[in-house]
PDB file of N, CA, C and O in Angstrom:
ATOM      1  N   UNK A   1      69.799  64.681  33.001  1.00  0.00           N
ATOM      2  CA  UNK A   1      69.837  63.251  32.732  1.00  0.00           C
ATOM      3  C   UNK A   1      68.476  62.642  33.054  1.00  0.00           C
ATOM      4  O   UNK A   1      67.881  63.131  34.014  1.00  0.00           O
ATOM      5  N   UNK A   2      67.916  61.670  32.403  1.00  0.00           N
ATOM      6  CA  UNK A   2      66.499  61.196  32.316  1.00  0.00           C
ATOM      7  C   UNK A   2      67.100  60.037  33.435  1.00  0.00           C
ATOM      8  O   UNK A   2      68.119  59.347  33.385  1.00  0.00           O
ATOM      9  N   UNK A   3      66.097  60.127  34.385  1.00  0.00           N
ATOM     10  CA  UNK A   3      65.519  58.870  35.281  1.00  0.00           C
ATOM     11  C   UNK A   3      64.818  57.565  34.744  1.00  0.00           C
ATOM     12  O   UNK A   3      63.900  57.622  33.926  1.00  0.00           O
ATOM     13  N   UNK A   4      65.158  56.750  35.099  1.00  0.00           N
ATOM     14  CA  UNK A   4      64.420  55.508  34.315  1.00  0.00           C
ATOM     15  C   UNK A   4      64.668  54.458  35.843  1.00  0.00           C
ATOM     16  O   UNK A   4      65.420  54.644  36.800  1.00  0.00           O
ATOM     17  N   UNK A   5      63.691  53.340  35.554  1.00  0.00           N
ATOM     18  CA  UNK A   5      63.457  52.173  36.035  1.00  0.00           C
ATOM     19  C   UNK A   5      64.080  51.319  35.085  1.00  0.00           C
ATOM     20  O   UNK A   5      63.870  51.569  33.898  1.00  0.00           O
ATOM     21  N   UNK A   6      64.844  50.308  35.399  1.00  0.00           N
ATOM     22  CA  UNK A   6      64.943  49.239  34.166  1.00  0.00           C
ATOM     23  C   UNK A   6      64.200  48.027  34.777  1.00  0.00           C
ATOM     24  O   UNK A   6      63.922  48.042  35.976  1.00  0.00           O
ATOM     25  N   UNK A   7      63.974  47.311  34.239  1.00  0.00           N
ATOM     26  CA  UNK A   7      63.055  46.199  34.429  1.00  0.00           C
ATOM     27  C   UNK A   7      64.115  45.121  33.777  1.00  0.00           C
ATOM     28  O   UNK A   7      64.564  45.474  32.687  1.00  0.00           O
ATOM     29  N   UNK A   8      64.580  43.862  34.285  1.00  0.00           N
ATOM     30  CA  UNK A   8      64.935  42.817  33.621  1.00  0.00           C
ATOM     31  C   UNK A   8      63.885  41.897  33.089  1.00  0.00           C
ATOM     32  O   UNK A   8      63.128  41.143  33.699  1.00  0.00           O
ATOM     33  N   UNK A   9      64.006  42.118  31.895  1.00  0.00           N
ATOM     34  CA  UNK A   9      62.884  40.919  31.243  1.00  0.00           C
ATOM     35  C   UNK A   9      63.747  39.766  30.545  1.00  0.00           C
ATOM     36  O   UNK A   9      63.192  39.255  29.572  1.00  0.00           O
ATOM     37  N   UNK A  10      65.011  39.271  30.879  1.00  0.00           N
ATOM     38  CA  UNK A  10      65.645  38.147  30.610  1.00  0.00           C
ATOM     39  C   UNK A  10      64.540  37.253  30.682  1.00  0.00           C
ATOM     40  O   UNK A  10      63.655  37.418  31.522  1.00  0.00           O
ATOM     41  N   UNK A  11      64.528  36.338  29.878  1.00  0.00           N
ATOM     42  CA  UNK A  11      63.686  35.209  30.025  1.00  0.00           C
ATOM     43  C   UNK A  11      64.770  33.442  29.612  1.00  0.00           C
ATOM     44  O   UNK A  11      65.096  33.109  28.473  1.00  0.00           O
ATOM     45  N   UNK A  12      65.005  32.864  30.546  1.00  0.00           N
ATOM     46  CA  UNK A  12      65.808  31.752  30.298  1.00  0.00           C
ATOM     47  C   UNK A  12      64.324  30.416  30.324  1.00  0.00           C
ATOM     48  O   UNK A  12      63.450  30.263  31.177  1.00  0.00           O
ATOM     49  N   UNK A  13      64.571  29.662  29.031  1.00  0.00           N
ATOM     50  CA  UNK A  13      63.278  28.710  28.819  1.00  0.00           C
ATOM     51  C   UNK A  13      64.027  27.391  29.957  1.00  0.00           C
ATOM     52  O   UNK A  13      63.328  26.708  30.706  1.00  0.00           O
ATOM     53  N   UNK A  14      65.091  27.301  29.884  1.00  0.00           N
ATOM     54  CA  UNK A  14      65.558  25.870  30.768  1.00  0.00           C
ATOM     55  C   UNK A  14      64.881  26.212  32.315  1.00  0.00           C
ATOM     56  O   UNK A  14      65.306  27.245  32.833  1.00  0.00           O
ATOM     57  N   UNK A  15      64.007  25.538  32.980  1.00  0.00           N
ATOM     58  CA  UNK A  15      63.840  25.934  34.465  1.00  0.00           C
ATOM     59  C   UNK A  15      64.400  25.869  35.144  1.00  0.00           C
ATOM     60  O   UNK A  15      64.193  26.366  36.250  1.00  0.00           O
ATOM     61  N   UNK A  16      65.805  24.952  34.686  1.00  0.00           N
ATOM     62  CA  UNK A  16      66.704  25.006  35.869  1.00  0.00           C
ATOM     63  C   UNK A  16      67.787  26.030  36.201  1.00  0.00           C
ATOM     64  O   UNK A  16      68.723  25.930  36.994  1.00  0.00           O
ATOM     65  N   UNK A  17      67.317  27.370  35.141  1.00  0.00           N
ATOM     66  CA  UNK A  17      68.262  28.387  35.503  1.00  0.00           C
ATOM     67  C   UNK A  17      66.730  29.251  35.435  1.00  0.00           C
ATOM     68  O   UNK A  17      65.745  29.257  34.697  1.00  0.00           O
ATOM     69  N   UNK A  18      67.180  29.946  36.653  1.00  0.00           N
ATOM     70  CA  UNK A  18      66.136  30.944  36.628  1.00  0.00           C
ATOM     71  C   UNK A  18      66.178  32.527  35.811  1.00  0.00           C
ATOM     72  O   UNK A  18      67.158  33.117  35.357  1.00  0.00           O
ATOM     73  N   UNK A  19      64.871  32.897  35.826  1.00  0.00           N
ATOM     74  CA  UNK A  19      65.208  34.026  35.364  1.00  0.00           C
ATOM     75  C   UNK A  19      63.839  34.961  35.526  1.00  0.00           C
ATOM     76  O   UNK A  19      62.809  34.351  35.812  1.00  0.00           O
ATOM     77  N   UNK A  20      63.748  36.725  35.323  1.00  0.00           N
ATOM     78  CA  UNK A  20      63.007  37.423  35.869  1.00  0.00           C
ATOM     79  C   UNK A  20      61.835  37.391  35.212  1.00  0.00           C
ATOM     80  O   UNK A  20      60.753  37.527  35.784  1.00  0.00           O
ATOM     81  N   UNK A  21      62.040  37.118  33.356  1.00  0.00           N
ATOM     82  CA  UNK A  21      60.524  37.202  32.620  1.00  0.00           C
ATOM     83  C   UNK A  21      59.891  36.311  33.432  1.00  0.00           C
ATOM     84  O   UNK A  21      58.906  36.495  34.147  1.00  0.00           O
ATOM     85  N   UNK A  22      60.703  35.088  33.219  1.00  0.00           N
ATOM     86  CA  UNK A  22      59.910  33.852  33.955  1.00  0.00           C
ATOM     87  C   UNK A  22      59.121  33.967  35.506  1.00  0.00           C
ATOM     88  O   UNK A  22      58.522  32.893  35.552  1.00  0.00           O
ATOM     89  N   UNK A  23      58.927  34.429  36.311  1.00  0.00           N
ATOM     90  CA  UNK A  23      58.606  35.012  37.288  1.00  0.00           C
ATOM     91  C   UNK A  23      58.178  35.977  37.528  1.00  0.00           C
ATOM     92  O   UNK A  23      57.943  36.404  38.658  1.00  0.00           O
ATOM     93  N   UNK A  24      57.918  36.722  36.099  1.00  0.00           N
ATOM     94  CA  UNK A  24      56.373  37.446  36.113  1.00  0.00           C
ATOM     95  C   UNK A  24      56.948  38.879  36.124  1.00  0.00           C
ATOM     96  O   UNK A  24      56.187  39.593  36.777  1.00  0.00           O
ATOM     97  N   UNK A  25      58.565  39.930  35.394  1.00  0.00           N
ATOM     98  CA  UNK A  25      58.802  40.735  35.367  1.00  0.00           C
ATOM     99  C   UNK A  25      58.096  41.850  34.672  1.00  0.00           C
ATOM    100  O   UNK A  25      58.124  43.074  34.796  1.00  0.00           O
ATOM    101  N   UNK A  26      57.440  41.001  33.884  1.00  0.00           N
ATOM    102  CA  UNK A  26      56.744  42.111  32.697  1.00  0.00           C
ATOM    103  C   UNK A  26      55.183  42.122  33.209  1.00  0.00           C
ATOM    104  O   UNK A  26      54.266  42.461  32.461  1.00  0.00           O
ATOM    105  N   UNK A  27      55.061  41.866  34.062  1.00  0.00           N
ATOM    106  CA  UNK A  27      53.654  41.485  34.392  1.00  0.00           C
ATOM    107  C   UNK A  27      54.003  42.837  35.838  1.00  0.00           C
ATOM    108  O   UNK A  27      53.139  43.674  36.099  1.00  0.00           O
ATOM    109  N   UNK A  28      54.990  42.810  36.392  1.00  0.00           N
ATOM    110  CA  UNK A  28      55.478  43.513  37.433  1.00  0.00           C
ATOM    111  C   UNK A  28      55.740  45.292  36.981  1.00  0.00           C
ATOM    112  O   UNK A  28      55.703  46.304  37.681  1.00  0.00           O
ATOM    113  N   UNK A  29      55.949  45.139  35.834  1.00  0.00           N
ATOM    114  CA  UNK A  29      56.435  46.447  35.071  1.00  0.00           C
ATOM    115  C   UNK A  29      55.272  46.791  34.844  1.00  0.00           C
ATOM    116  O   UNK A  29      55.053  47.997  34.954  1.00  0.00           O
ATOM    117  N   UNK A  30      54.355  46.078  34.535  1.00  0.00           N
ATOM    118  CA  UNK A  30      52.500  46.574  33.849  1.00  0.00           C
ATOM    119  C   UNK A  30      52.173  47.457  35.277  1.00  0.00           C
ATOM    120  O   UNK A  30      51.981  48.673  35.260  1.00  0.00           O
ATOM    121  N   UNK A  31      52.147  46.714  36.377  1.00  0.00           N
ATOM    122  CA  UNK A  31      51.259  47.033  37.595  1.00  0.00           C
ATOM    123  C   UNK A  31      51.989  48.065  38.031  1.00  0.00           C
ATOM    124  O   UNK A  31      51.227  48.847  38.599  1.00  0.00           O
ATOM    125  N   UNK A  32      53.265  48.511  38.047  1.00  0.00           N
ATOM    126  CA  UNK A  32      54.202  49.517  38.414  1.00  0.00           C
ATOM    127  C   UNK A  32      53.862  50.975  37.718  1.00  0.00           C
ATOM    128  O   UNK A  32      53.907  52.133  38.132  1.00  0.00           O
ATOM    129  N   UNK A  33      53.505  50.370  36.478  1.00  0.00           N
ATOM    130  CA  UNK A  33      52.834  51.335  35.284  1.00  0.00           C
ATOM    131  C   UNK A  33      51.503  52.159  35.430  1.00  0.00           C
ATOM    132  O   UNK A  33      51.085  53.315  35.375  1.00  0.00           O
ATOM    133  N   UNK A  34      51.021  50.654  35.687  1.00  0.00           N
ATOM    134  CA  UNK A  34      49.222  51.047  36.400  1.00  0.00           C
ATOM    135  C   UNK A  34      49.435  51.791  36.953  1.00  0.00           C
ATOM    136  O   UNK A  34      49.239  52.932  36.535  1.00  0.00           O
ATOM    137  N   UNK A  35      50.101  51.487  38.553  1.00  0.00           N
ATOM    138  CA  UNK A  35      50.104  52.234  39.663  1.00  0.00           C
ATOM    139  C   UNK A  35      50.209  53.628  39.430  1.00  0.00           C
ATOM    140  O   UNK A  35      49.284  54.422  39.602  1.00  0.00           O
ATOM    141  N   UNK A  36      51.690  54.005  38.919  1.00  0.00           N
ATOM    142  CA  UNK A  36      52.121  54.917  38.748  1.00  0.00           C
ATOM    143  C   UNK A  36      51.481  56.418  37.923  1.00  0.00           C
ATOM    144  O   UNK A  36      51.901  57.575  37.924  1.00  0.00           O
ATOM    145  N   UNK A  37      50.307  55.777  37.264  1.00  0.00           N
ATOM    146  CA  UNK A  37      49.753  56.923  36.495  1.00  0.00           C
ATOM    147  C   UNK A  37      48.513  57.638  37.409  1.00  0.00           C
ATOM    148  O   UNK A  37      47.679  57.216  38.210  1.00  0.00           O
ATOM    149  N   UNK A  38      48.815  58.769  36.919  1.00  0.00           N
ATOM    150  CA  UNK A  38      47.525  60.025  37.779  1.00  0.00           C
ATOM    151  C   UNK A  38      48.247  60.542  39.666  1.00  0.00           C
ATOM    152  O   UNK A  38      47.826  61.354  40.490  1.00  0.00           O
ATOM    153  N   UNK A  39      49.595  59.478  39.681  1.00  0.00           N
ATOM    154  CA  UNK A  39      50.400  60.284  40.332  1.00  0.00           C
ATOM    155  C   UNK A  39      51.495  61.062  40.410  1.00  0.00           C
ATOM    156  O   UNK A  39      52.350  61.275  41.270  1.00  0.00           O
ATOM    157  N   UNK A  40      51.240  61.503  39.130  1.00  0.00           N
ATOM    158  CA  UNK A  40      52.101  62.784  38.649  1.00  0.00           C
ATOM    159  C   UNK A  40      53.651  61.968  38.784  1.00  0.00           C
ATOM    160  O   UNK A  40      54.524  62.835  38.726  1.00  0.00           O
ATOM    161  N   UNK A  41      53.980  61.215  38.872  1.00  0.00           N
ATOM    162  CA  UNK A  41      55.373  60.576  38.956  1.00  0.00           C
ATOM    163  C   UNK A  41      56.018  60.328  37.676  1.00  0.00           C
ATOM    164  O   UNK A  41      55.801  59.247  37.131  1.00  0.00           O
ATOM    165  N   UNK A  42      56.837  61.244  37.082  1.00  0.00           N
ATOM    166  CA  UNK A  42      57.705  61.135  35.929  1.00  0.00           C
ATOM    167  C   UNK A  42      59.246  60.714  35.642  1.00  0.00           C
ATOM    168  O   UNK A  42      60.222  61.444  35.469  1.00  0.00           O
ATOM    169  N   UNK A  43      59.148  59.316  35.648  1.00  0.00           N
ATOM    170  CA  UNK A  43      60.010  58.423  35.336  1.00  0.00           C
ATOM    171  C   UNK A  43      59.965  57.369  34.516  1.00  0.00           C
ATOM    172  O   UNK A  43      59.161  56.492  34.832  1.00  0.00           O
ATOM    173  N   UNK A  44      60.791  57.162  33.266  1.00  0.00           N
ATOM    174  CA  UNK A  44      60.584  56.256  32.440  1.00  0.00           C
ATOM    175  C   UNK A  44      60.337  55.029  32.886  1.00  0.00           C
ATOM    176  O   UNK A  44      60.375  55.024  34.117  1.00  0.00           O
ATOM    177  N   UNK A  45      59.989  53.499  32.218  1.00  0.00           N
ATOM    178  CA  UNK A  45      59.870  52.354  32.677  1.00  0.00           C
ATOM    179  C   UNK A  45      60.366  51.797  31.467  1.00  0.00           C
ATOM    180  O   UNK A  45      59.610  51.542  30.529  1.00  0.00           O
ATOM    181  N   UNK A  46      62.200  51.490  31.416  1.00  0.00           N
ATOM    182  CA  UNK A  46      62.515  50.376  29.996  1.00  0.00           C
ATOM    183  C   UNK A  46      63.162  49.016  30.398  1.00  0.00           C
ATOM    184  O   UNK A  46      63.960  48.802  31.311  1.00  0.00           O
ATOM    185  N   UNK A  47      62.709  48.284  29.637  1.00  0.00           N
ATOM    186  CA  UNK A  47      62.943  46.690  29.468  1.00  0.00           C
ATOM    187  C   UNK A  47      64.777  46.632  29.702  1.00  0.00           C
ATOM    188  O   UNK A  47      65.515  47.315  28.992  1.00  0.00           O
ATOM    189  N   UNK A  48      65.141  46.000  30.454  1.00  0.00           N
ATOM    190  CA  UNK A  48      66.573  45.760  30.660  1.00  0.00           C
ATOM    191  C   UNK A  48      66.613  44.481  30.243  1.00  0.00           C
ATOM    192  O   UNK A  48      65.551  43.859  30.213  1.00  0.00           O
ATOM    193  N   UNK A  49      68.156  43.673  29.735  1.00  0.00           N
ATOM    194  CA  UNK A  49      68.921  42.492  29.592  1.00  0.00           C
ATOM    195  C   UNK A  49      69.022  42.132  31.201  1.00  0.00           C
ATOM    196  O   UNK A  49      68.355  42.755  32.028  1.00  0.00           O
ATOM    197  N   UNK A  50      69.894  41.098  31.548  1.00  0.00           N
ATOM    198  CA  UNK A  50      70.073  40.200  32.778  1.00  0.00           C
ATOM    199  C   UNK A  50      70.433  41.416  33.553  1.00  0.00           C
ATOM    200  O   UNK A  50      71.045  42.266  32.906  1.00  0.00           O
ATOM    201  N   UNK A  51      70.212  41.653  34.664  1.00  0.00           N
ATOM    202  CA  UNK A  51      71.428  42.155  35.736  1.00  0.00           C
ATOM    203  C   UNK A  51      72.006  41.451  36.715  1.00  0.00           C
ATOM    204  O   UNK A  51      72.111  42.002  37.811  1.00  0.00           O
ATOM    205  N   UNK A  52      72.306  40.637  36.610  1.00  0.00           N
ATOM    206  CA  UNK A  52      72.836  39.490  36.958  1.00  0.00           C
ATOM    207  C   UNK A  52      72.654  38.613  38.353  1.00  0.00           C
ATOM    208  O   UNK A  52      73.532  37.920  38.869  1.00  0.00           O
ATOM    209  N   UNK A  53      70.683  38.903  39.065  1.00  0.00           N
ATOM    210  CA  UNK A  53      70.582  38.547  40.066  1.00  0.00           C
ATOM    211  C   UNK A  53      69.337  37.861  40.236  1.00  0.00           C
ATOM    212  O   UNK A  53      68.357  38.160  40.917  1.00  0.00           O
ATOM    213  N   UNK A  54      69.643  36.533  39.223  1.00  0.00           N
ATOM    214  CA  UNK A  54      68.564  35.955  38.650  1.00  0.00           C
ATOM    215  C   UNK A  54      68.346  35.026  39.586  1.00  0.00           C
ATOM    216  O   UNK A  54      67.840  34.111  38.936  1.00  0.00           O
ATOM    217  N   UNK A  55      68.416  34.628  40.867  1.00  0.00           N
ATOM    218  CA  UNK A  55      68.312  34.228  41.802  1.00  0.00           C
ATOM    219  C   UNK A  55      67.246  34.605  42.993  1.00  0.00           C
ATOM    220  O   UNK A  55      66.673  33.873  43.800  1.00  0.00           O
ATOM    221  N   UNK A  56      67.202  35.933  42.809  1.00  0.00           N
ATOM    222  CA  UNK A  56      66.315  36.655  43.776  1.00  0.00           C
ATOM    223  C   UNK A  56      65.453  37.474  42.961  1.00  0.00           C
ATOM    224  O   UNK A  56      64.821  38.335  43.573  1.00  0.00           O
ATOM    225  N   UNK A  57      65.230  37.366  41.275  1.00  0.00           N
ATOM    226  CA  UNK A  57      64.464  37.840  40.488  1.00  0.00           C
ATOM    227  C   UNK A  57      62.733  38.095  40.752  1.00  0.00           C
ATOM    228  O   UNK A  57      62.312  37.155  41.426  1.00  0.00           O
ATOM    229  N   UNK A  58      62.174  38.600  40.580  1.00  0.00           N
ATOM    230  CA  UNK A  58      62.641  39.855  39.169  1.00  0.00           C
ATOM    231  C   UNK A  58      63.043  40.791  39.892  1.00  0.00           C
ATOM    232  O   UNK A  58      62.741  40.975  41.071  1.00  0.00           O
ATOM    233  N   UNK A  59      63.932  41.603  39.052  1.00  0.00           N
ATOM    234  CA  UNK A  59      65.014  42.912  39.555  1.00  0.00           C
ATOM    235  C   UNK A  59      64.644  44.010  38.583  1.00  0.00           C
ATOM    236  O   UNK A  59      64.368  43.986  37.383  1.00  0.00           O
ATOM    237  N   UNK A  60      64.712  44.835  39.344  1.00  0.00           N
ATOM    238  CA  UNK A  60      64.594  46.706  38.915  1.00  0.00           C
ATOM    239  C   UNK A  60      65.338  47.314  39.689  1.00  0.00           C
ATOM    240  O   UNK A  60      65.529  47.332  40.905  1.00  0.00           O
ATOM    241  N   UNK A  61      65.772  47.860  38.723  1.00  0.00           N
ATOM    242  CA  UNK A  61      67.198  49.129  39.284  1.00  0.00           C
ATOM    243  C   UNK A  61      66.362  50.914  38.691  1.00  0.00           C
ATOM    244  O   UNK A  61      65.947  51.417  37.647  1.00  0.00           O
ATOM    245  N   UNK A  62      66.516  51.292  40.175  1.00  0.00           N
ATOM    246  CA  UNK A  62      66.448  52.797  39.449  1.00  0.00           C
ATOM    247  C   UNK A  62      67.855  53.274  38.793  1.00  0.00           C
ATOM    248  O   UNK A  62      68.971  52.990  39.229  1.00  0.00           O
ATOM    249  N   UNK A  63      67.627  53.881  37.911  1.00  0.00           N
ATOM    250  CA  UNK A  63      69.199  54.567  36.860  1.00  0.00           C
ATOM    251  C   UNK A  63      68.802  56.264  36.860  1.00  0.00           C
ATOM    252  O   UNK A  63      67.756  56.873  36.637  1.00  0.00           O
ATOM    253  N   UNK A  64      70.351  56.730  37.269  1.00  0.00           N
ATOM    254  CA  UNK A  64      71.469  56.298  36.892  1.00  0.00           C
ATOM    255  C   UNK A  64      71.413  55.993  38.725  1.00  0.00           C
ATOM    256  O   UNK A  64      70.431  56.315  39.394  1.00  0.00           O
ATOM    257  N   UNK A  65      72.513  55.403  39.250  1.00  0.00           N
ATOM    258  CA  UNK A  65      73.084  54.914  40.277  1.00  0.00           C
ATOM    259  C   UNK A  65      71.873  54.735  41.489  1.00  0.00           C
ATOM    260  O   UNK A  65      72.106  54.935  42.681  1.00  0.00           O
ATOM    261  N   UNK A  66      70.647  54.351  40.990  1.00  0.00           N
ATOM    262  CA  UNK A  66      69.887  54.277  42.454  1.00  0.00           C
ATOM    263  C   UNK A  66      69.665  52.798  42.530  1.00  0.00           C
ATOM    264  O   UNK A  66      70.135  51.934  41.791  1.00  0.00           O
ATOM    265  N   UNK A  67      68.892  52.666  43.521  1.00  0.00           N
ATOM    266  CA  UNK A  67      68.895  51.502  44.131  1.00  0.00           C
ATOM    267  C   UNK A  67      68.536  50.098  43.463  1.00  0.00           C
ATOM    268  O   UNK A  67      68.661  50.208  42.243  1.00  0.00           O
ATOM    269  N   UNK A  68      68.276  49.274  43.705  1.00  0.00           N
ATOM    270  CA  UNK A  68      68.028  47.483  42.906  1.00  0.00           C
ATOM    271  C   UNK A  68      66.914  47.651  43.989  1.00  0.00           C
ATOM    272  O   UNK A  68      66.763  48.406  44.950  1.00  0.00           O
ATOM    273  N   UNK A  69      66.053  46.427  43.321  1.00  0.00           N
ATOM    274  CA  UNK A  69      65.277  45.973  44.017  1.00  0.00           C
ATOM    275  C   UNK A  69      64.500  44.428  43.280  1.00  0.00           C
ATOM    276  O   UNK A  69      64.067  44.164  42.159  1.00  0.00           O
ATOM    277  N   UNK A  70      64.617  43.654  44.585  1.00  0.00           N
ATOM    278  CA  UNK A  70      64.908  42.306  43.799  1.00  0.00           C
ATOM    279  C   UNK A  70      63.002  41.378  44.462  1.00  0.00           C
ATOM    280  O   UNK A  70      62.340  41.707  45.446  1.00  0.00           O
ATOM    281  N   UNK A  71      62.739  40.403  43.577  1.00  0.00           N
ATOM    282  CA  UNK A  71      62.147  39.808  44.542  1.00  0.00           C
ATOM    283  C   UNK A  71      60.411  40.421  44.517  1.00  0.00           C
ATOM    284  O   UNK A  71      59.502  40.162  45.306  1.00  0.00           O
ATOM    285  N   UNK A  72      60.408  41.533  42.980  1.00  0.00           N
ATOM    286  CA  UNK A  72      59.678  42.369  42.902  1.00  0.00           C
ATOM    287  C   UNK A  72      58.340  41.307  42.956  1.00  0.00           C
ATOM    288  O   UNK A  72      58.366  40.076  42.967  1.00  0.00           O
ATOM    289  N   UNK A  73      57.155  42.230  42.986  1.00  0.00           N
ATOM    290  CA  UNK A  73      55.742  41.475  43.360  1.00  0.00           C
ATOM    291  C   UNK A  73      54.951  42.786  43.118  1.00  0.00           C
ATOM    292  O   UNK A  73      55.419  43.867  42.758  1.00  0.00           O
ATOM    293  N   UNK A  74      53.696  42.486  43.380  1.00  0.00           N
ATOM    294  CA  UNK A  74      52.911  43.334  43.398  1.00  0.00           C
ATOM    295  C   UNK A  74      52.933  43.789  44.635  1.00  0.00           C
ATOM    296  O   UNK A  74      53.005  45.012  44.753  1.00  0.00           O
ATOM    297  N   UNK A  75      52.888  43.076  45.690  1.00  0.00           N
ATOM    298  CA  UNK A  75      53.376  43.499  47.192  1.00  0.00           C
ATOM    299  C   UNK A  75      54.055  44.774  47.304  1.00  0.00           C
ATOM    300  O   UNK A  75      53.703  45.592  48.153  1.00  0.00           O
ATOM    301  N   UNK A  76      55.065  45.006  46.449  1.00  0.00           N
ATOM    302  CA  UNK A  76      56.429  44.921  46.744  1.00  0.00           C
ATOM    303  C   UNK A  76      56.290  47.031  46.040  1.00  0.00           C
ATOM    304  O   UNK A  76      56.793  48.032  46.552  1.00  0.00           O
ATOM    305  N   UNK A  77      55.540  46.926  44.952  1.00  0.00           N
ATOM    306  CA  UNK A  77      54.853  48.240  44.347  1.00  0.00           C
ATOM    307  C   UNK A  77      54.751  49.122  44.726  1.00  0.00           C
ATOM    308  O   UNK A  77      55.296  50.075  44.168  1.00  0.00           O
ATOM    309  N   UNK A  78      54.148  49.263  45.654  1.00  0.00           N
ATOM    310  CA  UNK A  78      54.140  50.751  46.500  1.00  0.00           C
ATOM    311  C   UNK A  78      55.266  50.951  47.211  1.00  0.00           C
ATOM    312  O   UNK A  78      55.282  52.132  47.559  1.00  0.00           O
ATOM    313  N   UNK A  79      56.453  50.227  47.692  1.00  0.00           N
ATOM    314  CA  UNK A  79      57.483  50.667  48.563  1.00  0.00           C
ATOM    315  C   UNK A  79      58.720  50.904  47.585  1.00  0.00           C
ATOM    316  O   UNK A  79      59.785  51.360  48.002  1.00  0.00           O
ATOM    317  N   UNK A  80      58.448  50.480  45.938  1.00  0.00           N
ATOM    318  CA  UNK A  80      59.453  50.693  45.098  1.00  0.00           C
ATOM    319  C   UNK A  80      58.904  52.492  44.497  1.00  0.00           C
ATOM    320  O   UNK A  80      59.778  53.340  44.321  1.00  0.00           O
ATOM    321  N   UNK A  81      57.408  52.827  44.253  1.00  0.00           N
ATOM    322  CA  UNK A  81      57.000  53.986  43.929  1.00  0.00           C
ATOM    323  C   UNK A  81      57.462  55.143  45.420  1.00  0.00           C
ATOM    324  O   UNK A  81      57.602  56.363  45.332  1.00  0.00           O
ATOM    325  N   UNK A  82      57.590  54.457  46.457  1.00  0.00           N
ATOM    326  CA  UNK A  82      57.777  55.182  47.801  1.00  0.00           C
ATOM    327  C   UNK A  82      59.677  56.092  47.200  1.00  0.00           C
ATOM    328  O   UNK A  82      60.099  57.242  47.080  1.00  0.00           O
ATOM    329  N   UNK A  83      60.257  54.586  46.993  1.00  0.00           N
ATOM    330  CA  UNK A  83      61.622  54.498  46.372  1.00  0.00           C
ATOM    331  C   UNK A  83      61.432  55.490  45.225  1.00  0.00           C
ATOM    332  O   UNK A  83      61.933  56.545  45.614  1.00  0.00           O
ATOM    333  N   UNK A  84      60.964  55.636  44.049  1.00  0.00           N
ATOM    334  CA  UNK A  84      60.546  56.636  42.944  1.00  0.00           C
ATOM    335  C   UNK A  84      60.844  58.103  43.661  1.00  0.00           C
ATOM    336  O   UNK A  84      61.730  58.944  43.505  1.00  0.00           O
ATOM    337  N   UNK A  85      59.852  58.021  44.392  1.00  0.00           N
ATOM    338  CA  UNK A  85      59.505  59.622  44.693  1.00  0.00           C
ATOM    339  C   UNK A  85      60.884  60.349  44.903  1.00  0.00           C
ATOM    340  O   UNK A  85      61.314  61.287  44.232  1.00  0.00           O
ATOM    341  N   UNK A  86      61.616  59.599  46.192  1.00  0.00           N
ATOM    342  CA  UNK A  86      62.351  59.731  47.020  1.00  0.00           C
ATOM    343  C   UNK A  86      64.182  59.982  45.545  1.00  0.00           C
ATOM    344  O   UNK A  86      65.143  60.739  45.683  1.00  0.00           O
ATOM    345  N   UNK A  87      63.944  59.183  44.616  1.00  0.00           N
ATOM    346  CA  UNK A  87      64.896  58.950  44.076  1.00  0.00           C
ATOM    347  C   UNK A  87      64.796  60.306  42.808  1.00  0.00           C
ATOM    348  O   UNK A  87      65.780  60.651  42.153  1.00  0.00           O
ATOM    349  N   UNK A  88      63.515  60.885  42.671  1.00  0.00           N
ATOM    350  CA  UNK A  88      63.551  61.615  41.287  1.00  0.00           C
ATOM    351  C   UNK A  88      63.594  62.734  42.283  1.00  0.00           C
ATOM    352  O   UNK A  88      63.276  63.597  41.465  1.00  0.00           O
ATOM    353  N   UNK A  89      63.806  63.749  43.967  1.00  0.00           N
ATOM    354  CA  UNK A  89      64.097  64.531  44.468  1.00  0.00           C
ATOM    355  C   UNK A  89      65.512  64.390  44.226  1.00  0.00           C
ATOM    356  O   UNK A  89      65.717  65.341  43.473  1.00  0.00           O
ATOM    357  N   UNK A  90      66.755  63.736  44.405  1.00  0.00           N
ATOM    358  CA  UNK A  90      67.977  63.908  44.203  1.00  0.00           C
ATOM    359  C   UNK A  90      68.418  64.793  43.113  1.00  0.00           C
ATOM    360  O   UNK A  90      69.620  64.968  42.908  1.00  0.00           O
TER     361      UNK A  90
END
């Protein structure tokens, strides 16, 4: 079974509902991307619909059944690739 990252790139235009494009998900998926190359780390990166935690956005879920991770940043990058490593040994 192929490993993947999903990335929510929901984008809601009303500001008063939030959402992950809006807060810079695809911009989060680029730098995850960056990061990730020339360290041999082989796991897909695809565009997801809502996952329904548009509150604490932007959200990435490792698949199949690994972890969420909300609140993503560039900060946030290296402890989700830490998460990668750890998740494509299972």
């Amino acid at each position: 079974m192929v490993k993947k990252i999903l990335v929510c790139t929901n984008y809601r235009a009303n500001p008063n509902h939030p959402s992950c494009a809006a807060r810079g998900s695809k911009e989060a998926a680029l730098e995850l991307t960056r990061q990730l190359q020339g360290k041999n780390v082989k796991i897909e990166i695809e565009e997801s619909p809502c996952m329904g935690f548009c509150n604490i956005g932007p959200n990435m879920r490792l698949i199949p059944g690994g972890e969420f991770f909300h609140e993503v940043s560039d900060k946030k990058i290296a402890e989700i690739i830490k998460a990668v490593k750890i998740f494509l040994k299972t």
